[in-house]
TORVEXZA-193027 format. One record per residue: residue number from 0; x, y, z of N, C-alpha, C in turn. Coordinates in Angstrom, 2 decimals. Atoms other than C-alpha are relative to their C-alpha. Layout:
% TORVEXZA-193027
seq/n.east/n.north/n.up/ca.east/ca.north/ca.up/c.east/c.north/c.up
NUM/X/Y/Z/X/Y/Z/X/Y/Z;
...
END
This chain:
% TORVEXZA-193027
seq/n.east/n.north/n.up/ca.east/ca.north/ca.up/c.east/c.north/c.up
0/-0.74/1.00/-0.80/106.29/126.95/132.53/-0.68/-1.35/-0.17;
1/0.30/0.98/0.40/106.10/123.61/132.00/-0.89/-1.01/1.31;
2/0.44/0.46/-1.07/103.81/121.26/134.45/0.83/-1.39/0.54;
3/-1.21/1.38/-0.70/106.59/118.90/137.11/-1.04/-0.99/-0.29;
4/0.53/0.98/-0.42/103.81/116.34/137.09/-0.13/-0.73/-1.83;
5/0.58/0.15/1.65/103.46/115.87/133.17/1.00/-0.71/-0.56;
6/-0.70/0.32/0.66/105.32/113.33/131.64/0.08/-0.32/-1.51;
7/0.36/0.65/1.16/105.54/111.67/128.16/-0.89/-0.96/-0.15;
8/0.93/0.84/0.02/103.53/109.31/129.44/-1.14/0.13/0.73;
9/0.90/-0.67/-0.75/100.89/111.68/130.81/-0.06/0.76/1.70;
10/0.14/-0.33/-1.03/100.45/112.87/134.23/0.75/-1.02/1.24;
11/-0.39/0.61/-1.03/102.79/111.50/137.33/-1.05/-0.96/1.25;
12/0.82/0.51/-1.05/100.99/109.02/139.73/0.10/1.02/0.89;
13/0.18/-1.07/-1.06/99.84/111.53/142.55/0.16/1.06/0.08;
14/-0.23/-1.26/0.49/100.10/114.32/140.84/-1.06/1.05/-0.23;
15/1.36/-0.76/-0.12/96.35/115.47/141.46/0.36/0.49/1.44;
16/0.21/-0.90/-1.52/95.25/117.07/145.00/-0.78/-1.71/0.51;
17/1.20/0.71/-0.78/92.65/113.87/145.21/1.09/-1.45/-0.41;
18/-0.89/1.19/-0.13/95.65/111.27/144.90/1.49/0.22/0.35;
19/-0.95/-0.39/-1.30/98.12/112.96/146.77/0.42/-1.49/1.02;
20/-0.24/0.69/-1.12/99.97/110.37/148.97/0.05/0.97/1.30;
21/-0.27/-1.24/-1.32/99.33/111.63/152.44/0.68/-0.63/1.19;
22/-0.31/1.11/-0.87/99.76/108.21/154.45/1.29/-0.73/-0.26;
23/-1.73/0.65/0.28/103.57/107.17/154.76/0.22/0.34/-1.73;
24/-0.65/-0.03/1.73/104.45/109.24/151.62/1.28/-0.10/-0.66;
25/-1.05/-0.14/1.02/107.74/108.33/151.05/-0.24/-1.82/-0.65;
26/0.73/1.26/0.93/105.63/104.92/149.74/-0.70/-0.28/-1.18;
27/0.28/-0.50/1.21/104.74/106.89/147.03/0.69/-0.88/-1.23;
28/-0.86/-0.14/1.16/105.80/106.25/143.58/-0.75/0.98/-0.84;
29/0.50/-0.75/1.10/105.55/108.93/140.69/0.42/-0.40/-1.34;
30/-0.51/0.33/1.51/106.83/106.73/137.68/-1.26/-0.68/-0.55;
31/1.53/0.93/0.88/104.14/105.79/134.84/0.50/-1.31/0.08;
32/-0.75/1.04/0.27/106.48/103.19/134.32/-0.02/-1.36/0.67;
33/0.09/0.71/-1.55/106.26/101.45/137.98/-1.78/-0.24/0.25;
34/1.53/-0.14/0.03/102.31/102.13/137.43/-0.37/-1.13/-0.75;
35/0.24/1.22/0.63/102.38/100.07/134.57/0.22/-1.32/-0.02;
36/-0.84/1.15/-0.68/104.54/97.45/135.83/-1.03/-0.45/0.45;
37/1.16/0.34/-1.00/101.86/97.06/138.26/-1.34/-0.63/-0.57;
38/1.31/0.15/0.64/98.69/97.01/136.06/0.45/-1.62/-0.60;
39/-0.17/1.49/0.41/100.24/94.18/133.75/0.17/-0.87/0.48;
40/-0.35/1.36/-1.00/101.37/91.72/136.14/-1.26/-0.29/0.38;
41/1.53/0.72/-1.04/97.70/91.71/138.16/-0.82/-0.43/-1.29;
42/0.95/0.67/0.29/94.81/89.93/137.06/-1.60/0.66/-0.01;
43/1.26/-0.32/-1.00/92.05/90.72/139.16/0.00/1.92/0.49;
44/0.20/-1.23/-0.23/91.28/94.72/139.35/-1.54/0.36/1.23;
45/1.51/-0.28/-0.35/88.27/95.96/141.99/-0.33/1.74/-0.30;
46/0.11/-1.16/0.19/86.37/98.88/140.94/-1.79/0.27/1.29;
47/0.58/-0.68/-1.35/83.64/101.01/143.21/-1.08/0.49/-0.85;
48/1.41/-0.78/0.81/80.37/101.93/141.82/-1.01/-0.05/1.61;
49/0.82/-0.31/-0.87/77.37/103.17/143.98/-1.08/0.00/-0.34;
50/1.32/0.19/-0.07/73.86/102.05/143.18/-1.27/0.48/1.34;
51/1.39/-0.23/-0.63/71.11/103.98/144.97/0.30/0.05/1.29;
52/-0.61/0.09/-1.39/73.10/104.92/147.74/1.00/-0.74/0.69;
53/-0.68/1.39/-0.65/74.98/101.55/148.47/1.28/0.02/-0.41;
54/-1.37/-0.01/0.62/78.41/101.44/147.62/0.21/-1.37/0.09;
55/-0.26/1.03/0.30/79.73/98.32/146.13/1.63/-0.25/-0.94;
56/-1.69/0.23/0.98/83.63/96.80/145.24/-0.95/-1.11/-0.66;
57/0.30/1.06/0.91/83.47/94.71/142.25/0.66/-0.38/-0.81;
58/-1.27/0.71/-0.02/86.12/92.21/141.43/-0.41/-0.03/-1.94;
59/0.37/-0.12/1.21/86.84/92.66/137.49/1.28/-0.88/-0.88;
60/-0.76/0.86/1.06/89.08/90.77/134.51/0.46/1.50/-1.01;
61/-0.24/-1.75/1.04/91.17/94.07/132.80/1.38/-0.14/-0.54;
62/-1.25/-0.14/1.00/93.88/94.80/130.61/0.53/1.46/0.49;
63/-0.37/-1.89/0.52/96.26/98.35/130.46/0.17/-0.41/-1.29;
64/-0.18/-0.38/1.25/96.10/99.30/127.09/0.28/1.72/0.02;
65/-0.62/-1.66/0.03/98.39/102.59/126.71/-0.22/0.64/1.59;
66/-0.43/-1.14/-1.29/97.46/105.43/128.89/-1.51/-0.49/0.67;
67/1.44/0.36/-0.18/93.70/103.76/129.80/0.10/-1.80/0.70;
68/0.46/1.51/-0.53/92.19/100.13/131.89/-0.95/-0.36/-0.40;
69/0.88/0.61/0.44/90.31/98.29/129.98/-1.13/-1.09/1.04;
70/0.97/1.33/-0.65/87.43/95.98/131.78/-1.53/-0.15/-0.20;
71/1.44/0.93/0.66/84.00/94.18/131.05/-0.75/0.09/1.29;
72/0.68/0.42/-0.86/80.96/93.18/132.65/-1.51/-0.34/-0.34;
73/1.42/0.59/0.64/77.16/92.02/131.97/-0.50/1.51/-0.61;
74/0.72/-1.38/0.32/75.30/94.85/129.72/-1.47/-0.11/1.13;
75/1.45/0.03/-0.66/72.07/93.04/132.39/0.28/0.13/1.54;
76/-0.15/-0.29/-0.97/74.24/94.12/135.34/-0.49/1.77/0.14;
77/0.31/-1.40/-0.61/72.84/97.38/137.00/1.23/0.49/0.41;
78/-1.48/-0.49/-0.46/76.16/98.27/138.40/1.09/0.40/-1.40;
79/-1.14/-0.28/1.22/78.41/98.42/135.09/-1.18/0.51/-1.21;
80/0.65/-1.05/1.22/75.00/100.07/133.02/0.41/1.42/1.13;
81/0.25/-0.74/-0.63/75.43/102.39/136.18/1.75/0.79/-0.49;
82/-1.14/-0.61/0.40/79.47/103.05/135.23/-0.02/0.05/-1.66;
83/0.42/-0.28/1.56/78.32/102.97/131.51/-0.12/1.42/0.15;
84/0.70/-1.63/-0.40/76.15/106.40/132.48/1.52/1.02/-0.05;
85/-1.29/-0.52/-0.12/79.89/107.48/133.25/0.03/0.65/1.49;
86/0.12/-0.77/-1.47/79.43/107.46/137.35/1.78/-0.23/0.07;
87/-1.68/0.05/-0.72/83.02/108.55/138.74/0.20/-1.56/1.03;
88/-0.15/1.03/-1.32/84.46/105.43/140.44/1.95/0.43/-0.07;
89/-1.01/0.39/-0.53/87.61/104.15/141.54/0.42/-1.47/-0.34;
90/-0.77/1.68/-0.04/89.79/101.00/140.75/1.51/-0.19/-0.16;
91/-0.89/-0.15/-0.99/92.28/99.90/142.57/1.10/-2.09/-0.42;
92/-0.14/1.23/0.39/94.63/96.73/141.63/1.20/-0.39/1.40;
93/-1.26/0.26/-1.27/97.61/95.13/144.61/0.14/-1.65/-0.08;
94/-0.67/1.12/-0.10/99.98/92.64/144.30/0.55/-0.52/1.53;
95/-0.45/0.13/-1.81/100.79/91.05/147.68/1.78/-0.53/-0.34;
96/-1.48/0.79/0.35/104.77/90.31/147.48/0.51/-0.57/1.25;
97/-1.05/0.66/-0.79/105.15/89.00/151.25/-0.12/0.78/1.40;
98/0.25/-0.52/-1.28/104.61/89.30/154.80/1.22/0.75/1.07;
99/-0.53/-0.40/-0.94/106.28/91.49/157.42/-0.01/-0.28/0.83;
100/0.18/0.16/-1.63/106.87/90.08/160.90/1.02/1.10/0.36;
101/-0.51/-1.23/-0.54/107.74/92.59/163.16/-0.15/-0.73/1.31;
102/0.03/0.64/-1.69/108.50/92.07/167.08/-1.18/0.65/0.86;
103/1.04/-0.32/-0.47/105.35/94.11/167.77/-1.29/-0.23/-1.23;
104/1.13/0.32/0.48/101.56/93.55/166.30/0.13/1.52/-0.90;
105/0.67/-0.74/1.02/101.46/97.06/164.95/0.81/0.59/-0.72;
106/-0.77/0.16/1.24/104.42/97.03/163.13/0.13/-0.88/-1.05;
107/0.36/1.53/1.06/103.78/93.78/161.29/-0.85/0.54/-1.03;
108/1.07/-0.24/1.04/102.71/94.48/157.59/-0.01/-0.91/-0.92;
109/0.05/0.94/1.32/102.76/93.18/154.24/0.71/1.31/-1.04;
110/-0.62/-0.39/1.45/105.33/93.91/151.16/-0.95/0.49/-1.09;
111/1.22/-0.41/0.74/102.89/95.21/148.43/0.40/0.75/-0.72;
112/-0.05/-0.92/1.31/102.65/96.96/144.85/-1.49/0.37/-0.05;
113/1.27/-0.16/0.12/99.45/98.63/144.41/-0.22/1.56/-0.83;
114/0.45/-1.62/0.93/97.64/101.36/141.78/-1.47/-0.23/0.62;
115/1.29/-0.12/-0.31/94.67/103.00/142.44/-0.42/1.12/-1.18;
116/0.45/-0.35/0.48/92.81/104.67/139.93/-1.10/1.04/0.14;
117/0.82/-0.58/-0.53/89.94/107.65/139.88/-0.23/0.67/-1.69;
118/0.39/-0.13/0.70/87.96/108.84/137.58/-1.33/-0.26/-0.57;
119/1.41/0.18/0.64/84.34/108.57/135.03/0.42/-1.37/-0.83;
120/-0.18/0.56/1.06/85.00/105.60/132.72/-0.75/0.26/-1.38;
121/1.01/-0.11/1.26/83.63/105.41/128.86/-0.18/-0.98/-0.73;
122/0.41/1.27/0.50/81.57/102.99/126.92/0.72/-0.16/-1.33;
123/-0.98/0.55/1.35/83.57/101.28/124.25/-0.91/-0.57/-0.84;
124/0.71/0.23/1.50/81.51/100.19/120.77/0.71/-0.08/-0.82;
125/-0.49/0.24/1.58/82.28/98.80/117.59/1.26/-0.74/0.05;
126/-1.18/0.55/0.29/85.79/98.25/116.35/0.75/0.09/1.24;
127/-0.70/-0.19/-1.14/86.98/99.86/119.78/-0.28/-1.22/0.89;
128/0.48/0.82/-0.89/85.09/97.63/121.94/0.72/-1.66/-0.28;
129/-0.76/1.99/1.05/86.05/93.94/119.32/1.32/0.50/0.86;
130/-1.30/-0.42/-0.22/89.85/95.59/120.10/-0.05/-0.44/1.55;
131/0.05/-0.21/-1.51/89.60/95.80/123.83/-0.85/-1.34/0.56;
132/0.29/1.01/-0.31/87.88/92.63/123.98/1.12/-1.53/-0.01;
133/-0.93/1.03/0.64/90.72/90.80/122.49/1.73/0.32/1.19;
134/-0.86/-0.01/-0.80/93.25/92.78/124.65/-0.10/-0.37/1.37;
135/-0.11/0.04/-0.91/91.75/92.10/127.82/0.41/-2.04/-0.02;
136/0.10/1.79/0.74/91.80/88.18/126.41/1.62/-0.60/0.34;
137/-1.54/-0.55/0.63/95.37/88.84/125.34/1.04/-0.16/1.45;
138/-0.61/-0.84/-1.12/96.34/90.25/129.07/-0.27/-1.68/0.96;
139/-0.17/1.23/-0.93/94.69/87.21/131.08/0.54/-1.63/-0.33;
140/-0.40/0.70/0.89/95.31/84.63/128.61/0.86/-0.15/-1.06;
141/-0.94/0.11/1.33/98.37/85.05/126.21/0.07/-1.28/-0.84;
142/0.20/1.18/1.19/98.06/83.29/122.86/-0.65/-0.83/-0.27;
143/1.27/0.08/0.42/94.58/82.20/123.36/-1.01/0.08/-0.68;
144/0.57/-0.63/0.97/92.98/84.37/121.00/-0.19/-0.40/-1.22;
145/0.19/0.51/1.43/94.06/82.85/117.83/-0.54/-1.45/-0.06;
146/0.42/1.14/-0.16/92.81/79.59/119.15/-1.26/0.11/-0.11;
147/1.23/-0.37/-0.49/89.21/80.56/120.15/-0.92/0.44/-0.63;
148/1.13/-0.99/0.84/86.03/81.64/118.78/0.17/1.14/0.85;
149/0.46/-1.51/-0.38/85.50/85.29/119.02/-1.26/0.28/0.36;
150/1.20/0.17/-0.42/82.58/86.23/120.85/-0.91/0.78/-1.38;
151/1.11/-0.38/1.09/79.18/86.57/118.61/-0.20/1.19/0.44;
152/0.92/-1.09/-0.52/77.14/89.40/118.18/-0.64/0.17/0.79;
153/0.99/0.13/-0.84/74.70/88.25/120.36/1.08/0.23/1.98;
154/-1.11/0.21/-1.61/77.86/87.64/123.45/0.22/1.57/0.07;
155/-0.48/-1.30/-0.27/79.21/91.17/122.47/-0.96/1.02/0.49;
156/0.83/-0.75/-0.88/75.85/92.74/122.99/-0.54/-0.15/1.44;
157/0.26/0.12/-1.89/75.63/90.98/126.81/0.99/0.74/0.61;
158/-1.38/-0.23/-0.67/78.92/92.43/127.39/0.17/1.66/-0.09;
159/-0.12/-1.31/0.47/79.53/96.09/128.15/1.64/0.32/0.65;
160/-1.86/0.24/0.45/83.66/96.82/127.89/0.19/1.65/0.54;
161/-0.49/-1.34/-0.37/85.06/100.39/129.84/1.11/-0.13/-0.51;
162/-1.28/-0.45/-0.11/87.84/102.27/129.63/0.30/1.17/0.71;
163/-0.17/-1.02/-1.08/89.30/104.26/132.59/1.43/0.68/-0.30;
164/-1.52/-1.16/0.30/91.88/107.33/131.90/1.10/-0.65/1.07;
165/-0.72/0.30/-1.11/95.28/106.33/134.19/0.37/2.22/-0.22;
166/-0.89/-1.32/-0.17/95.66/110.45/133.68/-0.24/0.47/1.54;
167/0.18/-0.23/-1.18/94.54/110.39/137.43/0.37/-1.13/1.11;
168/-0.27/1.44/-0.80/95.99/107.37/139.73/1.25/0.30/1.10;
169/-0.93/-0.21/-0.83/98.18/106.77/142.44/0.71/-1.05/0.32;
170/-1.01/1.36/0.13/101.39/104.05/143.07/0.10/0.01/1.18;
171/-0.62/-0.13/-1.56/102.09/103.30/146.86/0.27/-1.29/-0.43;
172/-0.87/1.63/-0.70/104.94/100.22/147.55/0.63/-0.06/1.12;
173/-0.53/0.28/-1.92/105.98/98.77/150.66/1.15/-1.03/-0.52;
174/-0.88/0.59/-0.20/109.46/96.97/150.08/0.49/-0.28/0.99;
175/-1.17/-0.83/-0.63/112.05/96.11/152.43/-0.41/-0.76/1.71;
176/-0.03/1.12/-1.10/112.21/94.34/156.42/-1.06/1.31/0.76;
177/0.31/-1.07/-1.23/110.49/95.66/159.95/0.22/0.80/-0.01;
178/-0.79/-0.98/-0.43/110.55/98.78/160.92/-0.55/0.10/1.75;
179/0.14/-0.25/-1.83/110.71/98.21/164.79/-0.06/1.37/0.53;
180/-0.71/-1.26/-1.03/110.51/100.17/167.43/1.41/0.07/0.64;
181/-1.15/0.26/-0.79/113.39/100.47/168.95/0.08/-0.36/1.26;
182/0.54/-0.01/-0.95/112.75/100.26/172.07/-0.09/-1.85/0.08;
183/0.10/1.31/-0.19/111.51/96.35/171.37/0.97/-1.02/-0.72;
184/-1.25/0.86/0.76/114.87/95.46/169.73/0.81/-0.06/1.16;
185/-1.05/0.42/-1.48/116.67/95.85/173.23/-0.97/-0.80/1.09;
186/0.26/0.93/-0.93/113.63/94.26/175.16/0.44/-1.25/0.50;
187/-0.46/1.54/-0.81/114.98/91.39/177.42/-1.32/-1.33/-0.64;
188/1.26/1.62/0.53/111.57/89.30/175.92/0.47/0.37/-1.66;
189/0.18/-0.48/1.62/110.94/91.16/172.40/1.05/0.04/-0.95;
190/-1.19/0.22/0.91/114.63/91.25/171.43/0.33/-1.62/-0.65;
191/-0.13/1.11/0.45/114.47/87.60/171.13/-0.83/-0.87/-1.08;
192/1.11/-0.10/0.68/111.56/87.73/169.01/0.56/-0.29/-2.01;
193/-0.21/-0.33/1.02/112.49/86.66/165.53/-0.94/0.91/-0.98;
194/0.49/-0.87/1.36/111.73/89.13/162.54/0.59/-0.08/-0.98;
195/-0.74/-0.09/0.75/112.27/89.35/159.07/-1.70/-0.21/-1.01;
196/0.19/0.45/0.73/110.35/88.45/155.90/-0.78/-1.05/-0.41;
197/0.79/0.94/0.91/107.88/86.17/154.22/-0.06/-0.02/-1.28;
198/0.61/-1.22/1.29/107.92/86.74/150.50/-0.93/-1.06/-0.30;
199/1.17/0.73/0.22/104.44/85.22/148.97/0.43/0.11/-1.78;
200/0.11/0.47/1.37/104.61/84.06/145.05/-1.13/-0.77/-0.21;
201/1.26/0.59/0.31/101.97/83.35/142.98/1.01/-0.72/-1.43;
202/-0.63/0.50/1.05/102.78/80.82/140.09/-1.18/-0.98/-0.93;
203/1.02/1.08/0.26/100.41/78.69/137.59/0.54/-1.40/-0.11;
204/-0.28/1.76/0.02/99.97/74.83/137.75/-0.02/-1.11/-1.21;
205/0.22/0.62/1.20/100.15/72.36/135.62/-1.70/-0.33/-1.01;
206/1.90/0.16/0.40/96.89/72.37/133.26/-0.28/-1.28/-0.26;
207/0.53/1.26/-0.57/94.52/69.94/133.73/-1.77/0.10/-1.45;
208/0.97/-0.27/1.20/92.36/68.77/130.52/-1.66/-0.50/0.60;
209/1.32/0.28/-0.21/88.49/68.90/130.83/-0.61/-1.74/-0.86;
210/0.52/0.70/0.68/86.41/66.01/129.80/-0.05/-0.19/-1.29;
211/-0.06/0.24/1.40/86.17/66.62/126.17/1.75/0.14/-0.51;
212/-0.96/-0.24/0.72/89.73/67.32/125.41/0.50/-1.27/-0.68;
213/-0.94/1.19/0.70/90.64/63.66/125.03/1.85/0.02/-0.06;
214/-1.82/0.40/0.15/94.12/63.16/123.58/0.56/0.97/-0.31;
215/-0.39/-1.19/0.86/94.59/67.02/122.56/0.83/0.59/0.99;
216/-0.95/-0.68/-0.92/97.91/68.35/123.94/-0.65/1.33/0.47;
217/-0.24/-0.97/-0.65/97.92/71.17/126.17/0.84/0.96/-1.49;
218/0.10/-0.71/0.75/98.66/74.19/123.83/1.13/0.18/1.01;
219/-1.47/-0.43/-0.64/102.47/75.26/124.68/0.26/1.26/0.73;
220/-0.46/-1.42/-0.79/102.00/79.08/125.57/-0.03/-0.33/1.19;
221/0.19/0.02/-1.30/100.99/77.77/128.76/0.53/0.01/0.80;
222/-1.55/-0.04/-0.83/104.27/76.87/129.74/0.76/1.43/0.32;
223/-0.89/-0.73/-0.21/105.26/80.07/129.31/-0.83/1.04/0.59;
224/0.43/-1.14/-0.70/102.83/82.37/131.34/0.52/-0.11/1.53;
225/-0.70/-0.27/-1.57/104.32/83.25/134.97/-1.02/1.41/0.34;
226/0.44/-1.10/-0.69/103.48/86.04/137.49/1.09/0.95/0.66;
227/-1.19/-1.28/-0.81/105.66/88.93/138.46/-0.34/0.34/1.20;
END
């Protein structure tokens, strides 16, 4: 028999025991598809390492490439030689799309796309590592690359480059208005209470040339990066 959780594009978000939605699961999603959606649009990934007892988030610069999350970090950081070793972490990415007012405090949330990740990561070298340096490049910066020096030998050996399986992760989204109580939709105060919607957009600004650029246009892709 074949496994429900197994797609073409590996394993269903929440399709382990240890990423199980348990909290408001019909906020689930099980599409790779909606996973990936997710990964490309963000920026900013945090992952979870634990040095010597301490647990620590740590805000990272990553790419998806295929079925894997690419991301960097100092080879003279203790924390990313510590996920080098291949300690199990966690990383977790969330788009904010927009506030919920609600006519009570603890219905009031926030709209949201978010993956979470689990797993050992593995150290990338060589041609893999050059590759994955260029895609995470690629991911925050489109059409940068062919402009740019490539980092030296000397940069690539400060730099140590993961890659985390998505064959273990989980999708929760929050679309969609209040969900009141009822109860404070007929209150004589609380019914009068507007609710509804905030949505939040992120967008980039116009670029702004440094000191040396002088008279050198702005490079055109620029115009064309946005945020989903």
């Amino acid at each position: 028999m074949s496994d429900p959780g197994l797609t073409p594009d590996g394993p269903q978000p929440g399709s382990t025991k240890r990423t199980k939605i348990r909290r408001i699961p019909d906020r689930a999603v099980t599409s790779p598809t909606v996973r990936d959606e997710v990964l490309d649009a963000g920026l900013v990934a945090h992952v979870a390492v634990i040095d010597a007892g301490q647990p620590f988030v740590v805000p990272v610069a990553y790419a998806r490439s295929g079925k894997e999350v690419l991301f960097h970090g100092s080879s003279a950081s203790r924390l990313f030689k510590t996920l080098a070793d291949g300690q199990p972490t966690c990383l977790s990415v969330t788009l904010l799309d927009g506030l919920v007012l609600a006519r009570s405090a603890f219905e009031s949330s926030m709209n949201y796309r978010s993956v979470m990740v689990i797993g050992s990561p593995r150290l990338l070298e060589g041609d893999e590592k050059a590759e994955a340096l260029r895609r995470i490049s690629d991911h925050l910066l489109p059409g940068r690359w062919s402009d740019i020096r490539p980092p030296s030998d000397q940069e690539s050996k400060a730099t140590i480059v993961l890659a985390l399986s998505l064959d273990e992760c989980s999708v929760k989204v929050r679309t969609g208005n209040p969900e009141d109580v009822p109860e404070d939709l007929v209150d004589p105060n609380f019914a009068q209470v507007w609710g509804g919607t905030v949505p939040l957009t992120e967008s980039f600004g116009t670029a702004v040339p440094d000191e040396f650029s002088g008279g050198i246009q702005a490079p055109s892709y620029i115009e064309t990066w946005t945020r989903s």
